[in-house]
C-alpha positions as CSV (number, residue, x, y, z in Angstrom):
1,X,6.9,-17.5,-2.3
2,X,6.1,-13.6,-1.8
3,X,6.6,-11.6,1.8
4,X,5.2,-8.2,2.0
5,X,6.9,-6.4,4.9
6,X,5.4,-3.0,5.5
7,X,6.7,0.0,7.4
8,X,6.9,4.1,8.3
9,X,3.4,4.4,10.2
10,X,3.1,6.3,12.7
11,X,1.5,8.8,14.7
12,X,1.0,12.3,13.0
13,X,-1.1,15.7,13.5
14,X,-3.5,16.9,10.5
15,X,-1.6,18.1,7.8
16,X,1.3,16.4,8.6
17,X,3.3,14.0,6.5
18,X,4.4,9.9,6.5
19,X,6.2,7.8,3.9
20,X,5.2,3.9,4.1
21,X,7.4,1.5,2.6
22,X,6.3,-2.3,1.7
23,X,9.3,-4.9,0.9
24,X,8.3,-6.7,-1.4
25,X,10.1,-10.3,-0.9
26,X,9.8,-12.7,-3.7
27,X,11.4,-16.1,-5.4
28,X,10.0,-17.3,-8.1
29,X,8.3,-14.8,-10.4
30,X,7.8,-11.3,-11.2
31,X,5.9,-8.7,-9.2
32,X,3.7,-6.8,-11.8
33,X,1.2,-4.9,-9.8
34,X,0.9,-4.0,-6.2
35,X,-1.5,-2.1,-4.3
36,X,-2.0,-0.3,-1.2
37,X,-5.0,-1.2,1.0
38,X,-6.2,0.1,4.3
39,X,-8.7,-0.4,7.0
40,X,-10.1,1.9,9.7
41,X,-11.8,0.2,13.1
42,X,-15.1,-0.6,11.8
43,X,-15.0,-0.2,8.1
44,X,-13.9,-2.5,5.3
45,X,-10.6,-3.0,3.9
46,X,-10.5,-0.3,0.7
47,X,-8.1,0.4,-1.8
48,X,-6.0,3.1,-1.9
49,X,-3.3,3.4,-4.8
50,X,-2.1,1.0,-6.9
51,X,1.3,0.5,-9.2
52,X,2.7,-1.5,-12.0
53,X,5.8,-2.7,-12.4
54,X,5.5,-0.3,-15.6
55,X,4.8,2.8,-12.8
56,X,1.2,2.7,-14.2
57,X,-0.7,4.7,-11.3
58,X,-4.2,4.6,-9.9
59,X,-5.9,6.1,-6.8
60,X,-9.0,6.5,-5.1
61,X,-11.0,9.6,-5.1
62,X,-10.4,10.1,-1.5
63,X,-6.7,10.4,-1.7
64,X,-6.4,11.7,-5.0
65,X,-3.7,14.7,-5.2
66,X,-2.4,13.8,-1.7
67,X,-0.9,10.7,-1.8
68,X,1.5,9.1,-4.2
69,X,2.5,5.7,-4.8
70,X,5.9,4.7,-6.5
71,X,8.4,2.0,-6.5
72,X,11.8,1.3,-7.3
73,X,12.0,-0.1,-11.3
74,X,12.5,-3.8,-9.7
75,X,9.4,-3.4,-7.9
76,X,11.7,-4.6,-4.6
77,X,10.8,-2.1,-2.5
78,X,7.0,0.0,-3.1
79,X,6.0,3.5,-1.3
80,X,3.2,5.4,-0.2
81,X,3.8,9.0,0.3
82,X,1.1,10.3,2.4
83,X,0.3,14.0,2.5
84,X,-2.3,16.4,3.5
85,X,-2.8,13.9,6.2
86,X,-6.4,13.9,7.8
87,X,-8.0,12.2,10.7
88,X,-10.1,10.1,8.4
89,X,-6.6,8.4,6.8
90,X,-6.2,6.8,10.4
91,X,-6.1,3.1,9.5
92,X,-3.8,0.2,8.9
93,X,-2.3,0.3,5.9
94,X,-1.7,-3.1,3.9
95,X,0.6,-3.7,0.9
96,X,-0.9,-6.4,-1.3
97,X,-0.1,-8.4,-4.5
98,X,-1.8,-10.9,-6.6
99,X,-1.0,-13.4,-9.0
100,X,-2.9,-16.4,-11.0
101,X,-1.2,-19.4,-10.3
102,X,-1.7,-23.0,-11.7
103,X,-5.9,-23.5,-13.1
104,X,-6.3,-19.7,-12.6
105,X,-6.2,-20.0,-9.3
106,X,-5.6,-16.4,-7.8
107,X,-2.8,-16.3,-5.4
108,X,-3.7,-13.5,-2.7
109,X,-0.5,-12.0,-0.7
110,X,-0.6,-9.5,2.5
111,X,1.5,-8.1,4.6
112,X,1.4,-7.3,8.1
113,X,0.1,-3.5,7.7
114,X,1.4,-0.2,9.7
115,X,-0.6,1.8,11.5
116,X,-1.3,4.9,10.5
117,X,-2.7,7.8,13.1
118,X,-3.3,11.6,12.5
119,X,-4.8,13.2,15.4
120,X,-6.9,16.2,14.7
């Protein structure tokens, strides 16, 4: 019912610059809220930036004034601009949704991720 289809990693030096892109696929009902994860080799999947459908914004500390999130206002396609790129942004970056379905059941959605390198 909802394909996340993300895109525009890449390789990049420190201080350097990316735009990711996550297509946001749907047929039934209304994305409200997406967020952008990531995960380095090793560590945990964390949260990065999040949007409403509203443009409502939210970041973590670590990427705070760098990075910006946005969407278009149908919430079909949703961006990360990454700035101020450092070697410890290197990570796959996922583009997730969520929604509570029938009983409360939450419906968890992921897409593939893009890789995301900065060299030093």
């Amino acid at each position: 019912q909802v394909q996340l289809v993300e895109s525009g990693g890449g390789l990049v030096q420190a201080g350097g610059s990316l735009r990711l892109s996550c297509a946001v696929h749907r047929r039934t009902f209304t994305i409200n809220f997406i967020g952008w994860y990531r995960q380095a080799p090793g560590k945990q999947r964390e949260l990065v930036a999040t949007i409403t459908k509203g443009g409502s914004t939210n970041y973590a500390d670590s990427v705070k004034g760098r990075f910006t999130i946005s969407r278009d206002n149908a919430m079909n396609t949703v961006y990360l601009q990454l700035n101020s790129l450092k070697a410890e942004d290197t990570a796959v970056y996922y583009c997730n949704t969520k929604r509570v379905g029938v009983g409360g059941v939450l419906n968890d959605y992921w897409g593939q991720g893009t890789q995301v390198t900065v060299s030093s």
